[in-house]
C-alpha positions in Angstrom: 7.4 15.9 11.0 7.0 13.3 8.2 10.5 11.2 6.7 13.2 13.0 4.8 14.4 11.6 1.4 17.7 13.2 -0.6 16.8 15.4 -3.4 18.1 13.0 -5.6 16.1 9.9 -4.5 12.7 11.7 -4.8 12.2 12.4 -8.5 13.7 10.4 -11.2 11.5 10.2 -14.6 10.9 7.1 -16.3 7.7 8.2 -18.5 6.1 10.9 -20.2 2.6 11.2 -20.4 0.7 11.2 -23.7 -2.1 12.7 -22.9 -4.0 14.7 -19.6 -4.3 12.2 -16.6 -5.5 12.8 -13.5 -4.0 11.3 -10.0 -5.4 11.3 -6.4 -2.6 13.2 -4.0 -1.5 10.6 -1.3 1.1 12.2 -0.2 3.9 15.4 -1.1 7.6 15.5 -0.9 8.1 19.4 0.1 11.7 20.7 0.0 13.1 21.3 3.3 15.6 24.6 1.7 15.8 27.0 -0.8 18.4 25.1 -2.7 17.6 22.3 -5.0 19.8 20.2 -3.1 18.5 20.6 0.1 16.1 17.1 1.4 12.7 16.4 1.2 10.6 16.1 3.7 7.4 13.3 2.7 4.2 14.2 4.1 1.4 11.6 3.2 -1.9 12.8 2.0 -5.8 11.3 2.3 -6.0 11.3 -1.7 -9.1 13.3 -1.5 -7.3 16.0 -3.8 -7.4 15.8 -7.3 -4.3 16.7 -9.4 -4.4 17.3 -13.1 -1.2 16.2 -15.2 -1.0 17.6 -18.5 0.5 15.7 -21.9 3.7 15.4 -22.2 4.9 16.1 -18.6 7.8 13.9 -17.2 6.6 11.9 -14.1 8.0 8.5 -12.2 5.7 5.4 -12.3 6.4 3.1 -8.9 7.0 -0.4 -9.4 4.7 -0.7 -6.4 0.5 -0.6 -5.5 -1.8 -3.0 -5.5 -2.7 -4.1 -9.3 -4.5 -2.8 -11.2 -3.4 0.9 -9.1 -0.6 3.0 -10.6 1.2 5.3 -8.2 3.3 7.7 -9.9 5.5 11.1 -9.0 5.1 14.5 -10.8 6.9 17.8 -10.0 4.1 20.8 -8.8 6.0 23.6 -8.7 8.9 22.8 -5.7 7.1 19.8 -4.7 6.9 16.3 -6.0 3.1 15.3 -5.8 2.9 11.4 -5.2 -0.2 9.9 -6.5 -2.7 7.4 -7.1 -3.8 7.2 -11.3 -7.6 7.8 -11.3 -9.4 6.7 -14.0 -11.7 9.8 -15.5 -15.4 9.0 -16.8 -13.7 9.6 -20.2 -11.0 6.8 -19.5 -13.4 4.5 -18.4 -15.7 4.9 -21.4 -12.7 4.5 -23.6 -12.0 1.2 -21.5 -15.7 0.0 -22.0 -16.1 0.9 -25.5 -12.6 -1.3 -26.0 -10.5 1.7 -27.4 -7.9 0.3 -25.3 -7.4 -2.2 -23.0 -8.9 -5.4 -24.4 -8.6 -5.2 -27.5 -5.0 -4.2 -27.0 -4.7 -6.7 -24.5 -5.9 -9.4 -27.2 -3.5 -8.5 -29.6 -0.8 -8.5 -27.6 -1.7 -11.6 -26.6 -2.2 -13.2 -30.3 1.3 -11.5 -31.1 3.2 -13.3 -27.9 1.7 -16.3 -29.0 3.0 -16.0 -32.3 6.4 -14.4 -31.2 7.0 -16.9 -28.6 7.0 -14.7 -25.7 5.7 -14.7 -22.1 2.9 -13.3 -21.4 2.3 -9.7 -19.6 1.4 -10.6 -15.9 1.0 -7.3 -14.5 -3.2 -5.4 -15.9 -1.3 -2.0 -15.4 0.3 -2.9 -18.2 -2.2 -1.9 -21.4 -3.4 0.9 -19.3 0.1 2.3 -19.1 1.2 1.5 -22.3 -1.8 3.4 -23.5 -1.3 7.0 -21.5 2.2 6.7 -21.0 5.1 6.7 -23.2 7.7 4.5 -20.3 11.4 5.1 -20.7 12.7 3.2 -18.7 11.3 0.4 -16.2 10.1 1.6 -12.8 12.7 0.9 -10.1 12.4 -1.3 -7.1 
């Protein structure tokens, strides 16, 4: 029997996707009742399973992972899916060819410089800003 969560603590959005993105399952919060109410019950998962999450889907990015991982929450049906961002052969020859990342990352950089501002510690950053439109930070 794995740890139960209230409904309302297991899926709160704070992105949308912008386009397809695909995410290792490490683990599943599984409603314990009919009712949308009812707990979850968290079951953890090898991440051997790919999931598929389409464009424009509402999800929950974690504030938490080792950098440069995303872990992120998605609905699947009942379920909430809680996975690990996987980078596709297209996404990392998008990365290599520079249509995001660095050269994002160097003009974000040349544009703090020149605004003043502190510079982005965390690498998830240009990845996410890239795939994701983020409404609101990820919680602690």
């Amino acid at each position: 029997m794995g740890k139960r969560f209230k409904a309302k603590d297991v899926f709160l959005t704070n992105a949308t996707t912008k386009t397809e993105i695909e995410g290792a399952i490490v683990g599943r919060y599984t409603p314990i009742g009919p009712n949308k109410w009812d707990d979850y019950e968290f079951e953890r998962d090898d991440g051997d399973e790919l999931f598929t999450v389409d464009a424009d889907k509402q999800i929950q990015v974690e504030p938490i992972g080792a950098k440069p991982e995303v872990l992120f929450r998605v609905r699947s049906g009942r379920n909430v899916l809680f996975l690990r961002w996987v980078m596709t052969e297209e996404d990392e020859r998008e990365v290599a060819t520079g249509k995001w990342g660095v050269q994002e990352a160097e003009q974000a950089t040349r544009l703090e410089k020149i605004l003043g501002l502190a510079p982005k510690n965390d690498p998830r950053d240009d990845m996410m800003e890239y795939f994701l439109d983020v409404k609101a930070t990820p919680r602690e």
